[in-house]
C-alpha positions in Angstrom: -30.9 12.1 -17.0 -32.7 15.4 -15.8 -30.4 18.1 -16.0 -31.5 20.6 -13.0 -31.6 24.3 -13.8 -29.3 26.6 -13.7 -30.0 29.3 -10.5 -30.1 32.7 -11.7 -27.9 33.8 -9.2 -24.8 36.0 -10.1 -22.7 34.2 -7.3 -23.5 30.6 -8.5 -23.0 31.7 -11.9 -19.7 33.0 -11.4 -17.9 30.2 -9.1 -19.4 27.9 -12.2 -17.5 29.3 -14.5 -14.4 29.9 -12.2 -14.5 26.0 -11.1 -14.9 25.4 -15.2 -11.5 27.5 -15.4 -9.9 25.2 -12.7 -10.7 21.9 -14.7 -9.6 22.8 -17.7 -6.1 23.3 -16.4 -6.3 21.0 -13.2 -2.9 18.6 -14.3 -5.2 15.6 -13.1 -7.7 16.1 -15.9 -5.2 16.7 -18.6 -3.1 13.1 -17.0 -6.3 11.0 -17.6 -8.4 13.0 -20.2 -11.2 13.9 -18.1 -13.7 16.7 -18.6 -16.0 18.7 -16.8 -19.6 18.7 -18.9 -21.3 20.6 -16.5 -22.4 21.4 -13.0 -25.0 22.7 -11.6 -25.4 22.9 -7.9 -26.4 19.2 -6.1 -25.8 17.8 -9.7 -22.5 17.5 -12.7 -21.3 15.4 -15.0 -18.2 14.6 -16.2 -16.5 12.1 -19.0 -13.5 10.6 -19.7 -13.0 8.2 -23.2 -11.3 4.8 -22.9 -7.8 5.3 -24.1 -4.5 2.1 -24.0 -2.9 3.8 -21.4 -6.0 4.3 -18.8 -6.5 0.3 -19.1 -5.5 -2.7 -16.7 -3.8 -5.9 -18.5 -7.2 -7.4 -19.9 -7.6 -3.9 -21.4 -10.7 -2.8 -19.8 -10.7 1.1 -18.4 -8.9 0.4 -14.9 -11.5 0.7 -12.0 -9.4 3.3 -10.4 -9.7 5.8 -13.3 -13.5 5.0 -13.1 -13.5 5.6 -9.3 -12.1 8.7 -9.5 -14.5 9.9 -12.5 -17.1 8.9 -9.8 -15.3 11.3 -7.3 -14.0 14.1 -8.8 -18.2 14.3 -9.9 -19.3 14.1 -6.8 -17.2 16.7 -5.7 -18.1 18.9 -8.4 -21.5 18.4 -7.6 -21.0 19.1 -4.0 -18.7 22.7 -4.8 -21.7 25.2 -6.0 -24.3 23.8 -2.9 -22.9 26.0 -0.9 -20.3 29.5 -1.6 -17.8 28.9 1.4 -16.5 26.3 -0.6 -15.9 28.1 -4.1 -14.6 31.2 -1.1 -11.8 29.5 0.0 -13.4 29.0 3.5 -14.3 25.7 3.8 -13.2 22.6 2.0 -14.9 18.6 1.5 -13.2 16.0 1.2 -14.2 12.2 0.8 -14.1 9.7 3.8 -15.8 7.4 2.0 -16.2 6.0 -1.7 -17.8 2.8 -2.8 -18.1 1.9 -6.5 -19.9 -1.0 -8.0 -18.5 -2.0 -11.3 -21.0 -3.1 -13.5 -19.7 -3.7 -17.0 -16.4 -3.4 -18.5 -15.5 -0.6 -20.6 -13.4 -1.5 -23.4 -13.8 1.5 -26.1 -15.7 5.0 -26.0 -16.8 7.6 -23.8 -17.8 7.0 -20.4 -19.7 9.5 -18.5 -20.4 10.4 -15.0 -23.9 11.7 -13.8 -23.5 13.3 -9.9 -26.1 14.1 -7.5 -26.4 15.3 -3.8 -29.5 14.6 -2.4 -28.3 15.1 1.5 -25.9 17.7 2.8 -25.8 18.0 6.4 -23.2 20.4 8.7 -20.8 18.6 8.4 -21.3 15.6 6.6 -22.8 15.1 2.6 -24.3 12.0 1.2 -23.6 11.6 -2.5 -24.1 9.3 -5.6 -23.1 9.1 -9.0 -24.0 6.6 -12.4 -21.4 6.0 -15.1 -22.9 5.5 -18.1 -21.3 4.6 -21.6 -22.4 5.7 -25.1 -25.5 3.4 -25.4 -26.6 4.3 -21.8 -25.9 1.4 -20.1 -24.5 1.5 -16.8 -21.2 0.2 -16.2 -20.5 1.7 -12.7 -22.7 3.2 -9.5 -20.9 5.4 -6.9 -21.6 6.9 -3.9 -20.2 8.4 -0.9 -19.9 10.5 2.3 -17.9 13.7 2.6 -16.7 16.1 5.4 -17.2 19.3 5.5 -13.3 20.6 6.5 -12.1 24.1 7.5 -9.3 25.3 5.1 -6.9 25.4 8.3 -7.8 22.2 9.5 -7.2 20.4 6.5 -3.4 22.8 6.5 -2.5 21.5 10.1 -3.5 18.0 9.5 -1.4 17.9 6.5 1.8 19.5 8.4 0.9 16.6 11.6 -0.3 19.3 14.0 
């Protein structure tokens, strides 16, 4: 894991810490136990521990808890690439997620290693590696987003 640097730019700095603010009360995060590490722009990473409740029947972390580690990192990766988002002006959302499950997780911390290494107009290419407490990968992401205006994604939602 290379942890890119921190820009030294006032604006970056502060939607950083306003998006940190946002996860630690975002009701998803608290509902699953997930936590924002850090983010950087193009880059986070983000955990969540194996609990009984987050498991399917063979009690192995469910793969939808793992798939949305992989993106709710991405997007957190994606947020601080460019300031329209973190303004209010612009939005992403995912049109496409694929996750390849690896290994099982059965017990520990799992966590969630983001990059962007394409961002276009309209559409950003993304991938992420879950990793648990020995390193090992148990789960590669990656997927496309769109680049949405606030109001389009408002009169979508009401059928307009």
């Amino acid at each position: 894991m290379t942890v890119p640097p921190l820009p030294d730019d006032p604006a970056i700095l502060k939607a950083r810490e306003a998006l940190f603010e946002q996860a630690r009360n975002w009701p998803l995060f608290h509902l699953i136990g997930m936590e924002l590490e850090d983010m950087r722009p193009a880059w986070s990473m983000l955990k969540i521990a194996w609990r009984p409740d987050l498991t399917q029947p063979a009690q192995i972390m469910h793969g939808g808890i793992i798939a949305t580690l992989i993106d709710t990192g991405i997007a957190h990766a994606i947020l601080l690439t460019d300031a329209r988002y973190t303004e209010g002006s612009l939005s992403v959302v995912s049109v496409d997620l694929r996750v390849k499950y690896l290994r099982p997780v059965s017990s520990g911390v799992i966590h969630c290693e983001s990059t962007v290494p394409r961002i276009g107009k309209q559409v950003i290419h993304a991938d992420s590696v879950v990793r648990n407490e020995e390193g090992k990968v148990v789960a590669r992401g990656d997927a496309i987003y769109m680049v949405v205006t606030r109001d389009r994604l408002q009169r979508d939602e009401a059928g307009a």
